[in-house]
C-alpha positions as CSV (number, residue, x, y, z in Angstrom):
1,X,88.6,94.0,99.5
2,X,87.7,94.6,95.8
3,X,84.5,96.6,96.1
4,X,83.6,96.3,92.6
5,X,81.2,98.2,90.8
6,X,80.3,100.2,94.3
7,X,84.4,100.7,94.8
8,X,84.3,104.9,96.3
9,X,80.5,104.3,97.0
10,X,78.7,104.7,100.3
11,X,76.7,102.2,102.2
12,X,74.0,104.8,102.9
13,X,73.8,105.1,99.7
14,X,74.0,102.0,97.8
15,X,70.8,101.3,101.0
16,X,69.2,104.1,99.4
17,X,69.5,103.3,95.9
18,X,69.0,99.4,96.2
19,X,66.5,98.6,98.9
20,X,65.7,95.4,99.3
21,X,68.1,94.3,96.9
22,X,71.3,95.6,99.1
23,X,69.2,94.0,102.1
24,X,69.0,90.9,100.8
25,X,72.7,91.1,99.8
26,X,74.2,92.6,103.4
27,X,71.4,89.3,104.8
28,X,74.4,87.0,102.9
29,X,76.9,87.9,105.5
30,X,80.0,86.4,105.3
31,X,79.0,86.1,101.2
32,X,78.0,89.2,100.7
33,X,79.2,89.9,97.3
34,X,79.4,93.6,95.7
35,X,78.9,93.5,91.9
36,X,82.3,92.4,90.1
37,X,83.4,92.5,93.8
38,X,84.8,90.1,96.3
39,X,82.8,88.3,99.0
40,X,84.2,88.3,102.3
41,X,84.5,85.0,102.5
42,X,86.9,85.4,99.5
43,X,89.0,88.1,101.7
44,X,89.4,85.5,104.3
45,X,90.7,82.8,101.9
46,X,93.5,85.4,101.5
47,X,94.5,86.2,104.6
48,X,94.7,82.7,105.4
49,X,97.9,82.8,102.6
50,X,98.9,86.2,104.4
51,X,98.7,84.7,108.0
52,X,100.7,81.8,107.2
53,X,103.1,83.8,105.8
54,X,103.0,85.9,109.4
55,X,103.4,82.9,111.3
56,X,106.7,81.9,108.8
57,X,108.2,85.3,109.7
58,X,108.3,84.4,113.5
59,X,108.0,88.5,114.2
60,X,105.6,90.8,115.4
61,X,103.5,92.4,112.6
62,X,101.7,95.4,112.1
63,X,98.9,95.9,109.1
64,X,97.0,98.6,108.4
65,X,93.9,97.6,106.4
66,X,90.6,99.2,105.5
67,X,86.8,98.5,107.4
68,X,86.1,95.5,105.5
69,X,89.5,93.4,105.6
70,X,89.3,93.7,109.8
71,X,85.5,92.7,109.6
72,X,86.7,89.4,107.6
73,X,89.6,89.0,109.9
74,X,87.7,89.4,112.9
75,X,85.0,87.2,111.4
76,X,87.5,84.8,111.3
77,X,88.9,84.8,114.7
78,X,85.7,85.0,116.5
79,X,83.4,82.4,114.2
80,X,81.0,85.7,113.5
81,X,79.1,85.1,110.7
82,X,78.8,88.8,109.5
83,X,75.3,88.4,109.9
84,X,73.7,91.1,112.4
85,X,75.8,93.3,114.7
86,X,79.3,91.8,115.6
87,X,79.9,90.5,118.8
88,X,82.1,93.4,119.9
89,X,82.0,96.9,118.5
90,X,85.0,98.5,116.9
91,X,86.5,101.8,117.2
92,X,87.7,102.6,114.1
93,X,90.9,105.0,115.0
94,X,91.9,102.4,117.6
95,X,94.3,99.7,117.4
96,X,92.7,95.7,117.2
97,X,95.2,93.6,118.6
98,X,95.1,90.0,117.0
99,X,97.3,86.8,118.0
100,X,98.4,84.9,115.0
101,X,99.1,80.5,116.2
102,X,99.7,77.9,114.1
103,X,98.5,77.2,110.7
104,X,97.5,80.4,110.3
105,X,94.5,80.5,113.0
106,X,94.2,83.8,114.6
107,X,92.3,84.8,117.8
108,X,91.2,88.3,119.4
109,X,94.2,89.7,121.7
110,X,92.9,93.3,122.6
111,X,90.4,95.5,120.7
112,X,90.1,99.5,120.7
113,X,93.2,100.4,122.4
114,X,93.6,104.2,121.7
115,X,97.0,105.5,121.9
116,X,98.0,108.2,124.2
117,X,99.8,111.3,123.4
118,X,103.7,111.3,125.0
């Protein structure tokens, strides 16, 4: 997700900072929009591409992807509008397991499955 202008800054702060203006921004949701950034309705429009390209492969995959690229993917399998608290809570050094069908569409599999030690 191109951060923009807050790329390397921190929510707290940019709360701080900003006020109402950074509440009336996170209020957008799923068109939130950082300054010279993406929204994340504009990350989902590319993972669309990527997830069709997933579904081409025909193998199991494995991403790794920063906070804001699972929020938009999990937006986008659960209908969440990225308004208010999401409707499931991550952990964010487990492992969100996501089923990827036809045309792209995606679905929740698992969420927060910590791995054990061998």
């Amino acid at each position: 997700m191109d951060w923009g202008e807050w790329e390397g800054r921190r929510l707290a702060d940019l709360r701080a900072e900003l006020g109402e203006e950074m509440a009336a921004n996170e209020a957008a949701g799923i068109d939130f929009r950082p300054p010279g950034g993406e929204s994340p309705r504009e990350v989902q429009s590319r993972l669309r591409d990527w997830l069709t390209d997933v579904v081409e492969i025909g193998e199991p995959m494995v991403a790794v992807a920063h906070h804001g690229v699972l929020r938009a993917l999990f937006s986008m399998a659960t209908g969440w509008n990225m308004v208010g608290s999401p409707p499931h809570k991550f952990r964010w050094g487990a492992i969100q397991y996501f089923n990827i069908g036809p045309a792209g569409h995606i679905a929740v599999e698992r969420l927060n499955v910590m791995m054990t030690k061998s």
